[in-house]
C-alpha positions as a Markdown table, in Angstrom:
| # | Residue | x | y | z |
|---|---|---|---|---|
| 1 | Unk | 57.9 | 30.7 | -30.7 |
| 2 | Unk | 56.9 | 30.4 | -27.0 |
| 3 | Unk | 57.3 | 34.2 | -25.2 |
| 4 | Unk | 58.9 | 34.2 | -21.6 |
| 5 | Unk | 56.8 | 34.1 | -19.0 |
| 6 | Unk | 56.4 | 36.9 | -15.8 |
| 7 | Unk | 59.4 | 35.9 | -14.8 |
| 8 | Unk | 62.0 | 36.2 | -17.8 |
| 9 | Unk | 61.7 | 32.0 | -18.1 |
| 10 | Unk | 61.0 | 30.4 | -21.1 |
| 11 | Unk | 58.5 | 27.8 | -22.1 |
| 12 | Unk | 59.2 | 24.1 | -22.7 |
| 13 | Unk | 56.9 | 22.3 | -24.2 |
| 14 | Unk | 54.0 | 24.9 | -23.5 |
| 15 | Unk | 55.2 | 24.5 | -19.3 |
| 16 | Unk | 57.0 | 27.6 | -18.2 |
| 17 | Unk | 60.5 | 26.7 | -17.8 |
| 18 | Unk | 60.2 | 22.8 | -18.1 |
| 19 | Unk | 58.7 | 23.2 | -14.5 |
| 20 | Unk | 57.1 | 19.6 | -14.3 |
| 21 | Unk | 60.8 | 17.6 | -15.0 |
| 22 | Unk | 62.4 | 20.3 | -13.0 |
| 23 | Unk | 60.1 | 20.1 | -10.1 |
| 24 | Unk | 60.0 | 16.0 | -10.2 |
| 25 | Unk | 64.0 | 15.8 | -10.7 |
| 26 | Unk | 64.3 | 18.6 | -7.5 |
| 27 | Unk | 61.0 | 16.8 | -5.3 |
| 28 | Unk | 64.0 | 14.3 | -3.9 |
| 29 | Unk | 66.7 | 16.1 | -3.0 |
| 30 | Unk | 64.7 | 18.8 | -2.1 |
| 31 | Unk | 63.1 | 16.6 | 0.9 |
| 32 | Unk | 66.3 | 14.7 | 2.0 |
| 33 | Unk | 67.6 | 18.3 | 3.1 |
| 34 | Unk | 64.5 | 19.1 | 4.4 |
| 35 | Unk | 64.6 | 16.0 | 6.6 |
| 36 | Unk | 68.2 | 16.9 | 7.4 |
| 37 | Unk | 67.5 | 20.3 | 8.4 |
| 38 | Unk | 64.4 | 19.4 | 10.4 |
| 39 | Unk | 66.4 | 17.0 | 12.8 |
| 40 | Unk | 69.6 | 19.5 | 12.9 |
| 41 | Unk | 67.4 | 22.0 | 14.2 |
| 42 | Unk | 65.6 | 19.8 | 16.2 |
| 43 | Unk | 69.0 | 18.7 | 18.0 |
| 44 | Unk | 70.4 | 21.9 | 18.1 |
| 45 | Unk | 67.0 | 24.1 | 19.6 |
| 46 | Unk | 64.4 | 21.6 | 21.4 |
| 47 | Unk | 66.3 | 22.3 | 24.9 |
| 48 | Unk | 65.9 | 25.8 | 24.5 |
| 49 | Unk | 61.9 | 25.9 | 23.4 |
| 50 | Unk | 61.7 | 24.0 | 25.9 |
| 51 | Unk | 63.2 | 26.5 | 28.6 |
| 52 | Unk | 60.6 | 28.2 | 30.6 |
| 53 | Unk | 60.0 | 32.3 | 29.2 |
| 54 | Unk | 61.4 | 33.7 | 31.9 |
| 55 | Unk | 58.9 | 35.9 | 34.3 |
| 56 | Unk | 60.3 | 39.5 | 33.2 |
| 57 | Unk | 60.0 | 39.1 | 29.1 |
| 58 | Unk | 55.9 | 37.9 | 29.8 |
| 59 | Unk | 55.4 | 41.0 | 32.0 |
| 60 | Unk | 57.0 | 43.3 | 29.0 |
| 61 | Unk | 54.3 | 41.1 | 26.7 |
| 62 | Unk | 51.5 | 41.4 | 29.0 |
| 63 | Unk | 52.0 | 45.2 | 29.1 |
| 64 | Unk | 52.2 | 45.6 | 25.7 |
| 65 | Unk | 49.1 | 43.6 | 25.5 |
| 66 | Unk | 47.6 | 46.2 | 27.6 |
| 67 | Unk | 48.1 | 49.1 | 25.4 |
């Protein structure tokens, strides 16, 4: 009988956890959301990354660079 791994899972057919069906069955779903939370983000944040820092928050970095 196959002993549990590190992390308390148990081996499948000498993989830990059946990880090469589970990672193939998770691969597509798992980069749909990833494209989905990409452009959400994108949509929601580009404006403000692309706001200018304003002048008093780079002073507070450049002093803190100094020390």
């Amino acid at each position: 009988m196959d002993q549990p791994d590190k992390e308390g899972k148990g081996k499948v057919n000498g993989r830990v956890g059946g990880a090469r069906s589970r990672a193939a069955k998770k691969a597509v779903p798992d980069a749909a959301f990833d494209i989905w939370l990409r452009r959400g983000l994108h949509q929601m944040f580009d404006d403000v990354a692309r706001e200018p820092i304003p002048p008093e928050l780079l002073q507070l970095i450049e002093r803190d660079r100094g020390k």
